[in-house]
Structures are given as structure tokens and as C-alpha cells.
Steps between C-alpha positions, in 0.01 A plus 500: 500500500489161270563160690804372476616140533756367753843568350701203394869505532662451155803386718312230637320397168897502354556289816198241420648482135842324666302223708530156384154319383502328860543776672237693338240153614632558858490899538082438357495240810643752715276773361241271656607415826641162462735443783831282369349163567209533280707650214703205537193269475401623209799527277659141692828724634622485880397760681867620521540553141159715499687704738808564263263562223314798726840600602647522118182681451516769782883557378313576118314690623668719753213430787527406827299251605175284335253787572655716257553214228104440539451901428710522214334184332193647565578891341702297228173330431617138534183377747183687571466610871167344468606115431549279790750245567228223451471557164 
């Protein structure tokens, strides 16, 4: 039997296609663990508008909770499961 590859869900990928160029640099930071505060560090937003962002993005996306928006990135093909959040 030939190997497949993990299935990606066209309704996520249609989902990915909707989020705003911000929220496609936070759901990457997600992806790699960032908690809220460091996202906010980096892109200079409070920690409570990081928090809307993830929530705007878990609506999108029809997930419930960062966990899944970090698997969907990753079988979208948005961050490597091998980068760390140092990089």
C-alpha cells in the first residue's frame, strides 16, 4: 500500500484564505507555542488584543481552542513542526 500524506482539510485551507495578514503572523506564533505575552512583544500589541486576534481566528476556523489552531497551521503548511519559537 503507497504512503500517504496527512490529509489537509480544504475547509480549513478555505478558512486560512479569510484571515487577515495579522492574523496569519499570530496563528505562525501560535503554531509555535508563543503564549499571548510574547506574541504581543513581538508585534508591540497588548496582550488583550492578541487574545481577540486568536479568538477571531478560532471563530475562522471553526476550532476550539489554540491546540487545534497550531495543528491546522501545521497540516496547512504555514510553520514546520521542526522550527522553534527561538528562531
Amino acid at each position: 500500500m503507497p504512503e500517504t500524506k496527512p490529509e489537509t482539510d480544504s475547509s480549513a485551507l478555505l478558512a486560512l484564505e479569510r484571515l487577515s495578514p495579522r492574523e496569519r503572523e499570530i496563528i505562525k506564533m501560535v503554531a509555535l507555542g508563543l503564549s499571548n505575552q510574547s506574541i504581543g512583544e513581538r508585534l508591540f500589541i497588548s496582550d488583550k488584543t492578541v487574545k481577540n486576534y486568536v479568538t477571531s481566528i478560532r471563530r475562522k476556523l471553526c476550532v476550539e481552542n489554540r491546540i487545534q489552531i497550531a495543528l491546522t497551521a501545521i497540516r496547512c503548511g504555514l510553520v514546520d513542526p521542526g522550527i522553534s519559537q527561538q528562531q
